[in-house]
N, CA, C and O atoms as a GROMACS GRO file, in nm:
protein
  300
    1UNK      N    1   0.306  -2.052  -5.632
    1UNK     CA    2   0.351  -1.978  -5.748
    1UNK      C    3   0.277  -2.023  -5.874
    1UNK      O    4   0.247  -1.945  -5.964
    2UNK      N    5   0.243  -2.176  -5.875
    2UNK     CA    6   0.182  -2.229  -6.004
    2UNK      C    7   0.015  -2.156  -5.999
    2UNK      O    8  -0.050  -2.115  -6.095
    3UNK      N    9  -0.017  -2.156  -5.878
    3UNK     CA   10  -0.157  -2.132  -5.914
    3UNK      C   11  -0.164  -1.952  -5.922
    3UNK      O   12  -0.283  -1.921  -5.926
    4UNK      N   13  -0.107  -1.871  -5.925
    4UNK     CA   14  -0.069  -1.785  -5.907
    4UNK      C   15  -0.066  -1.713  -6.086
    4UNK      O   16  -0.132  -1.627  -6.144
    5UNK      N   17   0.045  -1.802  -6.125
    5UNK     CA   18   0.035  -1.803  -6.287
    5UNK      C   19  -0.070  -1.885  -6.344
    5UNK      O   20  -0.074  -1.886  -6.467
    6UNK      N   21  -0.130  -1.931  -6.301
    6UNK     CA   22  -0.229  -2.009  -6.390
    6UNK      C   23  -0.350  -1.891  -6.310
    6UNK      O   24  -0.447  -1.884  -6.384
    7UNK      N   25  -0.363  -1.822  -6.212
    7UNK     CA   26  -0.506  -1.734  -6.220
    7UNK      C   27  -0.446  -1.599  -6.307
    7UNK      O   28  -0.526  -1.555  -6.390
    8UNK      N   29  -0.336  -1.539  -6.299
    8UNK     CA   30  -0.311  -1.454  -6.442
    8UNK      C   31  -0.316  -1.488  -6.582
    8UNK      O   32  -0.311  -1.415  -6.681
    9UNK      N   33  -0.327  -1.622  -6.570
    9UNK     CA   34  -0.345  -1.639  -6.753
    9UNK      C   35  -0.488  -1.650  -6.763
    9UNK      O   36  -0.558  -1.598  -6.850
   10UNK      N   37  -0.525  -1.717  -6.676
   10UNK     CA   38  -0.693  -1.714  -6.700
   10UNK      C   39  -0.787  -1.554  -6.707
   10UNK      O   40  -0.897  -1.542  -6.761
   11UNK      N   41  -0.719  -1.457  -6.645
   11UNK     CA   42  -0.757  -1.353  -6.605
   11UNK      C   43  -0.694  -1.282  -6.747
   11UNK      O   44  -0.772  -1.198  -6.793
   12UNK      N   45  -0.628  -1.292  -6.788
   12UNK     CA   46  -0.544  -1.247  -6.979
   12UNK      C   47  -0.635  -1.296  -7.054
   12UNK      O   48  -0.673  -1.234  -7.153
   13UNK      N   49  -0.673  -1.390  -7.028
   13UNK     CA   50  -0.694  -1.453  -7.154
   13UNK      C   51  -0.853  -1.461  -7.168
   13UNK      O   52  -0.891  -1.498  -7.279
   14UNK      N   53  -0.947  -1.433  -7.078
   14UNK     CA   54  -1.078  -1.380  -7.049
   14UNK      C   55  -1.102  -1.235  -7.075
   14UNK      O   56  -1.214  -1.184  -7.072
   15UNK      N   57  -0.983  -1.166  -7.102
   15UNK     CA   58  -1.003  -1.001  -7.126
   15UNK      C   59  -0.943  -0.996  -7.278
   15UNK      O   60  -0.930  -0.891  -7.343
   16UNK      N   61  -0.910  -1.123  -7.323
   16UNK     CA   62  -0.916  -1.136  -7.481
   16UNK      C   63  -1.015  -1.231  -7.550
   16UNK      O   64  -0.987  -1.296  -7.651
   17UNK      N   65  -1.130  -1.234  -7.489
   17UNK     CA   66  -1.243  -1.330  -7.543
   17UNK      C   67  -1.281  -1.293  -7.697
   17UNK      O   68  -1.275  -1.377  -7.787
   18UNK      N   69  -1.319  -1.170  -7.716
   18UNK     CA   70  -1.330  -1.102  -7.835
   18UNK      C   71  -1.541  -1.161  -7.910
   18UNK      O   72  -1.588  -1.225  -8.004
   19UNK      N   73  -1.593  -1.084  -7.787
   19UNK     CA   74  -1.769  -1.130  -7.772
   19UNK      C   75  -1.783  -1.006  -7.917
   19UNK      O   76  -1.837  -1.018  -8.027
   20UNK      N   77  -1.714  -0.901  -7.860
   20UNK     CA   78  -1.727  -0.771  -7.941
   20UNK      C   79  -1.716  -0.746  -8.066
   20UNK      O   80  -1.771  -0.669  -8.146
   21UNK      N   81  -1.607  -0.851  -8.072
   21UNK     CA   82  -1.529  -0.799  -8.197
   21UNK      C   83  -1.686  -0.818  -8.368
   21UNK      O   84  -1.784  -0.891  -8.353
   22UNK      N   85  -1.666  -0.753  -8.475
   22UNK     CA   86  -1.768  -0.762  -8.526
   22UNK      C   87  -1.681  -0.748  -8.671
   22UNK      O   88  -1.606  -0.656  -8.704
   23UNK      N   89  -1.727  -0.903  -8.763
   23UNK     CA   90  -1.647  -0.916  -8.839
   23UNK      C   91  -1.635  -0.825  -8.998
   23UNK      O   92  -1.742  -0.768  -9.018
   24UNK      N   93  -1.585  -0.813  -9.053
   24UNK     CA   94  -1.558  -0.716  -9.134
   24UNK      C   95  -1.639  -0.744  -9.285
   24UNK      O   96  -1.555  -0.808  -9.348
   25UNK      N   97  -1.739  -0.731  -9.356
   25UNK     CA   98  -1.783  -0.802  -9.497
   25UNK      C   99  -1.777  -0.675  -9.614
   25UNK      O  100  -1.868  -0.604  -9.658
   26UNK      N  101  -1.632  -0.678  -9.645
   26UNK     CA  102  -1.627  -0.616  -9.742
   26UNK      C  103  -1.633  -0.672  -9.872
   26UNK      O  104  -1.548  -0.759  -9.893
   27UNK      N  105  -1.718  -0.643  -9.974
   27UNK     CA  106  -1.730  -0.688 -10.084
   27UNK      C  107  -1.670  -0.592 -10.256
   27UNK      O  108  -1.670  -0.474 -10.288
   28UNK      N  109  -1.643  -0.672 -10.299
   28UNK     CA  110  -1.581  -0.641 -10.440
   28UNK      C  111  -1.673  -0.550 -10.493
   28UNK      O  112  -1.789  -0.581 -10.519
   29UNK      N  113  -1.610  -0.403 -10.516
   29UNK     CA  114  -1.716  -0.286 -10.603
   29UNK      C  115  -1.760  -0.337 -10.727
   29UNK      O  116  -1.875  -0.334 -10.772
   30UNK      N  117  -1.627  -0.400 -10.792
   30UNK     CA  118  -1.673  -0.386 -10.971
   30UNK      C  119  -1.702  -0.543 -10.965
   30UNK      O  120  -1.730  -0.567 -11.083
   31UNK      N  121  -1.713  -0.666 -10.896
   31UNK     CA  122  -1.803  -0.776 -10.885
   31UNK      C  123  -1.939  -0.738 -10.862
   31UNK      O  124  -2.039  -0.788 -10.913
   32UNK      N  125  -1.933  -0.641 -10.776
   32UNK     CA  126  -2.096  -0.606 -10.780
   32UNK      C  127  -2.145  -0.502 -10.866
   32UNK      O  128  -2.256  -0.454 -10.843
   33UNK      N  129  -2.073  -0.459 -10.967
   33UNK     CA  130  -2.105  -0.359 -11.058
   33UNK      C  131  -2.192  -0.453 -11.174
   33UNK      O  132  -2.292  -0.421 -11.239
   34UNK      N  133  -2.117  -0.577 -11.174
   34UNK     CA  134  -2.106  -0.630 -11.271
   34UNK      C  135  -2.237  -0.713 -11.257
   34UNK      O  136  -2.294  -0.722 -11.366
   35UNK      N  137  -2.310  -0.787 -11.140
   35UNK     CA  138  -2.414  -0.845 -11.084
   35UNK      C  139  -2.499  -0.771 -11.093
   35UNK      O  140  -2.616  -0.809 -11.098
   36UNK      N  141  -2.456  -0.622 -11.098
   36UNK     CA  142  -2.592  -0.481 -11.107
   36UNK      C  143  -2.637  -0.527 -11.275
   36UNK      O  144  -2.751  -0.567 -11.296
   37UNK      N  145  -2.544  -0.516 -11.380
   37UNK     CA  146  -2.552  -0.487 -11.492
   37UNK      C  147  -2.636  -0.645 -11.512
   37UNK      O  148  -2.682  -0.661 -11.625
   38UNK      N  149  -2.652  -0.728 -11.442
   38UNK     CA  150  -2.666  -0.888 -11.474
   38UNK      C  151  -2.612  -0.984 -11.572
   38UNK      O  152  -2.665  -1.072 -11.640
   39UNK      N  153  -2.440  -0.921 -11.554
   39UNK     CA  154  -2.377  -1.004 -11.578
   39UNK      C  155  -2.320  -1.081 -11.494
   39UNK      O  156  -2.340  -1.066 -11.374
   40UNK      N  157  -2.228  -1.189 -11.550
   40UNK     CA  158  -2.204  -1.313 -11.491
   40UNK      C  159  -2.076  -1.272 -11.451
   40UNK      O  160  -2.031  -1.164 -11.490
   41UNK      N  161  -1.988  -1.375 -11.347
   41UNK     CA  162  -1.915  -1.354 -11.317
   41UNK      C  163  -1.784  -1.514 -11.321
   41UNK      O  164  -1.822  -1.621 -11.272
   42UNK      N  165  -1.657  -1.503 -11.378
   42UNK     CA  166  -1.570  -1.612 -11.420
   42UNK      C  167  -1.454  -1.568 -11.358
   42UNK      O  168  -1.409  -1.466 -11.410
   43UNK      N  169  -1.365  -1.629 -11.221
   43UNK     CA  170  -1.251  -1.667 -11.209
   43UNK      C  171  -1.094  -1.669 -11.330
   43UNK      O  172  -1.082  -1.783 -11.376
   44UNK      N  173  -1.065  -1.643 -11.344
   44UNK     CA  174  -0.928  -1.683 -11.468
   44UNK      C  175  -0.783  -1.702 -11.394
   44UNK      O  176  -0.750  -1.593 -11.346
   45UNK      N  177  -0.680  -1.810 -11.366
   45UNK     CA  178  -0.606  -1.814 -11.312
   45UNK      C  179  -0.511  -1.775 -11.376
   45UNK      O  180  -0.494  -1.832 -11.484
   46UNK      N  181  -0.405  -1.653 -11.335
   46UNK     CA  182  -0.354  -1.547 -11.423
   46UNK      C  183  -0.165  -1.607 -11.362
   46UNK      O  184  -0.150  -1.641 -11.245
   47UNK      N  185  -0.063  -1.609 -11.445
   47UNK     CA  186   0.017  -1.645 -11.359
   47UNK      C  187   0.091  -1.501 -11.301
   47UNK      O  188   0.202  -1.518 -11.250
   48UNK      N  189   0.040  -1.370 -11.303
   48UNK     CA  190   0.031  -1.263 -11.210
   48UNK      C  191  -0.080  -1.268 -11.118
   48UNK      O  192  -0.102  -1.164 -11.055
   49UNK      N  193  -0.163  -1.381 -11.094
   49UNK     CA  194  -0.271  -1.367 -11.032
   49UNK      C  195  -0.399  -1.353 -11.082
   49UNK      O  196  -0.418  -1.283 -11.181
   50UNK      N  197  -0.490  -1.412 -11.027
   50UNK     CA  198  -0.634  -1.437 -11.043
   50UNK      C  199  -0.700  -1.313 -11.164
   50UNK      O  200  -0.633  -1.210 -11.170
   51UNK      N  201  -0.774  -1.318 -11.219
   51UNK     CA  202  -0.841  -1.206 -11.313
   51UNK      C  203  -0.987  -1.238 -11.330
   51UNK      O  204  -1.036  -1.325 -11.402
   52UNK      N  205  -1.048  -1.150 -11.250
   52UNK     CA  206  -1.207  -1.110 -11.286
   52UNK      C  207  -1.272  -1.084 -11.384
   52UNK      O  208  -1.286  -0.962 -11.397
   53UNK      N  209  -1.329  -1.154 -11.473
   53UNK     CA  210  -1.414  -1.146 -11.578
   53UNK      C  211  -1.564  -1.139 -11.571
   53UNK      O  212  -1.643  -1.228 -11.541
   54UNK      N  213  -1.580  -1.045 -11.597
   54UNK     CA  214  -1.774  -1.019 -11.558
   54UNK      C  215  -1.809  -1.056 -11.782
   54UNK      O  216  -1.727  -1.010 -11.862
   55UNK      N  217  -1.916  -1.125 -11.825
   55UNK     CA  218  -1.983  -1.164 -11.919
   55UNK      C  219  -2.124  -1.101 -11.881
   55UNK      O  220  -2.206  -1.144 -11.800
   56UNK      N  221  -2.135  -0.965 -11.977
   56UNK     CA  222  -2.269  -0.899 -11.986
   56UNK      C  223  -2.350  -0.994 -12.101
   56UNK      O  224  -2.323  -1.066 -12.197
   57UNK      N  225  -2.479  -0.941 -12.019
   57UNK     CA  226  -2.584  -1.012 -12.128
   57UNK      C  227  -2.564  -0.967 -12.266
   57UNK      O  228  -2.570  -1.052 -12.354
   58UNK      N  229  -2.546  -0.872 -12.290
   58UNK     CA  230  -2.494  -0.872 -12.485
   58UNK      C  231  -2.392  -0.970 -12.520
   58UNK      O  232  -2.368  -1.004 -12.635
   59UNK      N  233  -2.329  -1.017 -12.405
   59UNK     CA  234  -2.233  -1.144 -12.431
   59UNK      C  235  -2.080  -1.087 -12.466
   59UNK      O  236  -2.013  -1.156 -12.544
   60UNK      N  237  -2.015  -0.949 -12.407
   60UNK     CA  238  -1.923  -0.878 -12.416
   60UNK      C  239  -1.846  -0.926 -12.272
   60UNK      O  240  -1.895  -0.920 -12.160
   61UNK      N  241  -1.734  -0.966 -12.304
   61UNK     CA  242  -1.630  -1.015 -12.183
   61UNK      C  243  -1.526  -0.871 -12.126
   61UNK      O  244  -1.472  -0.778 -12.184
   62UNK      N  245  -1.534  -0.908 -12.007
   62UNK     CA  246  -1.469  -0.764 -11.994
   62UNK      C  247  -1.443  -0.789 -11.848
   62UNK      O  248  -1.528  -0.828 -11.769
   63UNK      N  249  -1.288  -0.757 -11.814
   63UNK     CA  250  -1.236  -0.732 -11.676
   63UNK      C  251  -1.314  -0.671 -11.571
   63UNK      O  252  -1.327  -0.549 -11.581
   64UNK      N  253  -1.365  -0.724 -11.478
   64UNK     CA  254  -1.454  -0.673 -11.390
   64UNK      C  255  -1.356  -0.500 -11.369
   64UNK      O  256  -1.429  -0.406 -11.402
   65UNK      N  257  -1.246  -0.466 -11.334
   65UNK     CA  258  -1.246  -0.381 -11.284
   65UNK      C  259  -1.217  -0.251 -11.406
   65UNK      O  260  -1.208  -0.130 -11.384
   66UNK      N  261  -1.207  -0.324 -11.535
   66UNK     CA  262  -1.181  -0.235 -11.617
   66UNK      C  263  -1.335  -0.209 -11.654
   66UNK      O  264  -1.352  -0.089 -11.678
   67UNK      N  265  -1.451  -0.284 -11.666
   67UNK     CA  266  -1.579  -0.252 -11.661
   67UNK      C  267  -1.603  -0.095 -11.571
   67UNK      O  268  -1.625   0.022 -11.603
   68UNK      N  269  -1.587  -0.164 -11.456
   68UNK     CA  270  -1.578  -0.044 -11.337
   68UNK      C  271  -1.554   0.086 -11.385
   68UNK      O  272  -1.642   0.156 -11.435
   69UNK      N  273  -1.433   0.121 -11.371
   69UNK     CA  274  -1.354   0.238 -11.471
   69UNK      C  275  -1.410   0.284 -11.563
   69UNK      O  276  -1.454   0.399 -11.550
   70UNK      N  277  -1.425   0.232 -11.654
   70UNK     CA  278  -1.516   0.277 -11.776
   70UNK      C  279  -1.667   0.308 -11.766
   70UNK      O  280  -1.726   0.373 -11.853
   71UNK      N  281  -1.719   0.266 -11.671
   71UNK     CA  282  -1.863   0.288 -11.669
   71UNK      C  283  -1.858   0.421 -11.555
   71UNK      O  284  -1.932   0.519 -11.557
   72UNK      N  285  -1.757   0.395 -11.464
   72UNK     CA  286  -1.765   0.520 -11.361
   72UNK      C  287  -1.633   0.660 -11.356
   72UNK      O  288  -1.579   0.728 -11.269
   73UNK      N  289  -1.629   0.647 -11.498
   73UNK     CA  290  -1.519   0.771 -11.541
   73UNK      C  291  -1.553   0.879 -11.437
   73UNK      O  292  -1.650   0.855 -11.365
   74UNK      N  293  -1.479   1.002 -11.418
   74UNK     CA  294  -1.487   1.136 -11.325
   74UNK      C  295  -1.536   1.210 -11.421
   74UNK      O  296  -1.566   1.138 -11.516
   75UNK      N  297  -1.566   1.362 -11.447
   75UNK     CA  298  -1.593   1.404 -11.554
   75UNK      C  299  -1.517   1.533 -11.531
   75UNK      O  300  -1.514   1.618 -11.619
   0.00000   0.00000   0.00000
């Protein structure tokens, strides 16, 4: 019975190897909006949570995602 359960787990657990699986690299739009424009990019520890600050070369501070927005209005 033991070896019995021990060749079904081996046989489970070889059909969950995961050779396939292919990992996911999603990256931040308005971090990279902001790396386009060659500005910099600053962390801020928010006590609602973290806040993205992109610093353009004119030296204008501005919320990475409110950058975003504003530069990519709908029309």
């Amino acid at each position: 019975m033991q070896t019995l359960c021990l060749g079904c787990s081996v046989t489970l657990l070889s059909a969950c190897s995961g050779d396939d699986i292919t990992p996911l690299h999603q990256t931040n739009p308005a971090a990279d909006y902001c790396l386009k424009l060659d500005g910099s990019l600053a962390t801020i520890a928010h006590i609602n949570g973290d806040i993205l600050l992109c610093t353009l070369p004119d030296g204008e501070v501005v919320e990475s995602w409110e950058l975003f927005r504003r530069d990519h209005q709908k029309s």
